[in-house]
C-alpha positions, -999 to 999 in steps of 0.1 A, spaced: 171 -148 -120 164 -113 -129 130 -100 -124 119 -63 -130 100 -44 -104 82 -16 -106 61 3 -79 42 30 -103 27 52 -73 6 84 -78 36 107 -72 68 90 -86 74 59 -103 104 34 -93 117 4 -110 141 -21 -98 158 -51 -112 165 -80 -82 164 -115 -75 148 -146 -62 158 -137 -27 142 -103 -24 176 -81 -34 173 -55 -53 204 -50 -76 196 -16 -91 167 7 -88 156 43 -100 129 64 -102 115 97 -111 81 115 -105 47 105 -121 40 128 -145 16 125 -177 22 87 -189 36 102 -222 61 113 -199 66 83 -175 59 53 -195 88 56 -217 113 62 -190 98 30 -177 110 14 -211 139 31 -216 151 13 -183 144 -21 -186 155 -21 -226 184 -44 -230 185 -56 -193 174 -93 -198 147 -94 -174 133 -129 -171 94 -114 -160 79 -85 -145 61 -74 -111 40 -37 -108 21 -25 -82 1 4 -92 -15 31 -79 -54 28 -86 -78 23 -88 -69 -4 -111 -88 -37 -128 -73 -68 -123 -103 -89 -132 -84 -114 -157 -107 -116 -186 -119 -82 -184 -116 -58 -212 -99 -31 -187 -76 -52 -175 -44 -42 -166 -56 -3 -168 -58 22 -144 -94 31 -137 -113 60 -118 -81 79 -111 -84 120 -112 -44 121 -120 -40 139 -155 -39 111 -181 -39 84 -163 -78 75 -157 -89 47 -185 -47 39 -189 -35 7 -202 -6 3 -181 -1 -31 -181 -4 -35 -220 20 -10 -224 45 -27 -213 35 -59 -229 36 -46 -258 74 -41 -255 83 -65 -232 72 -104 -244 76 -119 -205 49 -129 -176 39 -104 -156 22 -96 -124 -1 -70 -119 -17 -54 -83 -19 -26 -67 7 -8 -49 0 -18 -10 -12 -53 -21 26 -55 -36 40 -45 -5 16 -70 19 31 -92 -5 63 -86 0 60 -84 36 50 -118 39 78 -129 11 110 -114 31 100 -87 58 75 -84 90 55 -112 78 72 -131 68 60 -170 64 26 -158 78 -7 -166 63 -30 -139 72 -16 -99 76 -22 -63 64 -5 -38 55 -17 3 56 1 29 38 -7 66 50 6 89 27 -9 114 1 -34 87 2 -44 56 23 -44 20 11 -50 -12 23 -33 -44 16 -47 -81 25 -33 -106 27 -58 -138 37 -53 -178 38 -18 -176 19 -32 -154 -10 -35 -120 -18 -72 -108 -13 -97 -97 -44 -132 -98 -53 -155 -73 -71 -120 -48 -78 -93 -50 -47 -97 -38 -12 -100 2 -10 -98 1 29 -90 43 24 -124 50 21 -142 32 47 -164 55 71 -146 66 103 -162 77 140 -150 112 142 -134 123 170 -152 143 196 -128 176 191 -126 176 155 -150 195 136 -126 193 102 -153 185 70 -125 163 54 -107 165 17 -118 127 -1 -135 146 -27 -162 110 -29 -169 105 9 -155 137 28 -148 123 62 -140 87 53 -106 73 62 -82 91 39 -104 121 38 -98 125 76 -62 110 80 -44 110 47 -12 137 43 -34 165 25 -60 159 57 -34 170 84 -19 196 61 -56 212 53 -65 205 94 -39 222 108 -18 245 80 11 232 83 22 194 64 30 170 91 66 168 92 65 206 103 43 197 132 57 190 165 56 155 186 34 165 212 10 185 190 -31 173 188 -25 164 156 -8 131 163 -36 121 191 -61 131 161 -42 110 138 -39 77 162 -80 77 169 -83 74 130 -62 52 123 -68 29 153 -98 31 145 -97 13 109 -70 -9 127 -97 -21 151 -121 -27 127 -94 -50 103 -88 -67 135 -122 -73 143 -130 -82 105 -102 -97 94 -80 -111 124 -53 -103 109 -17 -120 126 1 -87 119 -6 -54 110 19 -35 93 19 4 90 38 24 62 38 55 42 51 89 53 32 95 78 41 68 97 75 82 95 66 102 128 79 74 154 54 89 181 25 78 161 30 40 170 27 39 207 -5 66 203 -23 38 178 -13 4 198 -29 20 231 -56 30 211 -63 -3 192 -59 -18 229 -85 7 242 -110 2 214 -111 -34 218 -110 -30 259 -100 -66 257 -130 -83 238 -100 -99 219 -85 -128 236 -48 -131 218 -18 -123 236 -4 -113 202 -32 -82 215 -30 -82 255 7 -86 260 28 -79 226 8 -49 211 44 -36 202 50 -66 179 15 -68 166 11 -35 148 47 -27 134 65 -1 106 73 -22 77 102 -52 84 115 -42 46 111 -3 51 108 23 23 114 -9 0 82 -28 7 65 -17 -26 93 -24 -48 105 -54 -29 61 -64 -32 63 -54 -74 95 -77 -75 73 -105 -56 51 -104 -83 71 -107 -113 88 -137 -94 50 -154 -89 41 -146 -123 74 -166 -138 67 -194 -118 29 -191 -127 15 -192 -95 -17 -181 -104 -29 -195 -67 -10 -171 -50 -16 -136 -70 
């Protein structure tokens, strides 16, 4: 089979062609610019290379209400050009195959469970901290919807006792991604993360928030993994800071050894690594051809 991928994210696009098992063949991809800009590069790729359906996890927010009139577009975004976008019918325009259509970190939960750290589980989530923060569920064997999809990014946070930053979400302020998100550290401190050392408050800052959404998902959700990605959690100390402060939160209220003994394989970086979106888009254009409509 040969199943197109893409993972459109706020800041680049990238688009893959792979297979039933989860490899991906060939890929590229190039920043998100106006979608005069991007979509036909999208095209241009896929022109000619036989793809049998096609999987995209998008950057949102997004409708995926089947039956809506929206559906398929990209919503409520402030990125130029791309607010009120029909992405999806775009492409179906050119491209007369099934596709499926999510955001980007449901793609990737999806993936996950298809060939990475979850894989074969029923319940799990994944987190992407980045320019942004999403959330990906994964509930009962199916990816998780209701009203639109989750937006775990923007749920209220307790602020940490030394921290008296106002935060950047320009909706909430101090909710999740305004407080923990790339921009947040970068804006916090003056300096982007990656030029911050180890041992600096930053990363003690950044563990309470995001151990703090973790706790709640737990308590919530029950999830029977937790998966983080994105590029912040490309700082390895960031791990062991959120596990003991997941453990500390819950202060063993939790009775799962998955919690008390094997924190270190409970909350982990992404089994399929920086390819977890695109692996996730690919997922989806492999449950769209086979119309499983339960699933997505």
């Amino acid at each position: 089979m040969r199943i197109g991928a893409i993972e459109a994210g706020g800041t680049k696009f990238v688009c893959g062609i792979g297979d039933e098992s989860g490899r991906i063949e060939d890929q590229i991809s190039f920043p998100t610019g106006h979608p005069d800009q991007t979509m036909p590069k999208v095209i241009d790729y896929f022109q000619g290379k036989g793809v049998e359906a096609i999987g995209i996890g998008s950057f949102g927010p997004i409708d995926i209400a089947h039956g809506s009139p929206a559906y398929g577009y990209v919503t409520t975004t402030p990125k130029p050009g791309w607010a009120n976008y029909d992405l999806l019918g775009t492409l179906k325009q050119v491209f007369p195959v099934p596709f499926g259509w999510d955001t980007d970190v449901n793609a990737a939960v999806y993936g996950e469970v298809k060939w990475g750290a979850a894989q074969g589980m029923s319940n799990c989530l994944y987190i992407t901290v980045g320019t942004g923060i999403g959330v990906g569920v994964y509930a009962e064997g199916r990816l998780v919807h209701g009203l639109v999809h989750p937006e775990g990014g923007h749920v209220l946070t307790r602020r940490h006792p030394e921290d008296d930053f106002v935060g950047i979400c320009p909706y909430h302020g101090d909710c999740l991604e305004g407080m923990a998100a790339g921009p947040a550290i970068e804006a916090r401190w003056g300096k982007k993360g990656h030029e911050l050392p180890a041992d600096h408050k930053a990363w003690e800052m950044e563990a309470f928030y995001i151990a703090g959404a973790l706790t709640d998902a737990i308590l919530l959700l029950s999830p029977h993994k937790i998966i983080l990605g994105g590029g912040v959690m490309q700082q390895p100390q960031l791990f062991p800071l959120i596990r003991e402060a997941v453990r500390r939160n819950l202060n063993g209220y939790v009775s799962s050894s998955a919690i008390l003994d094997h924190m270190e394989e409970y909350i982990v970086a992404p089994g399929l690594g920086q390819q977890a979106g695109l692996c996730g888009a690919l997922a989806l254009g492999l449950a769209a051809m086979n119309n499983q409509a339960s699933i997505i």
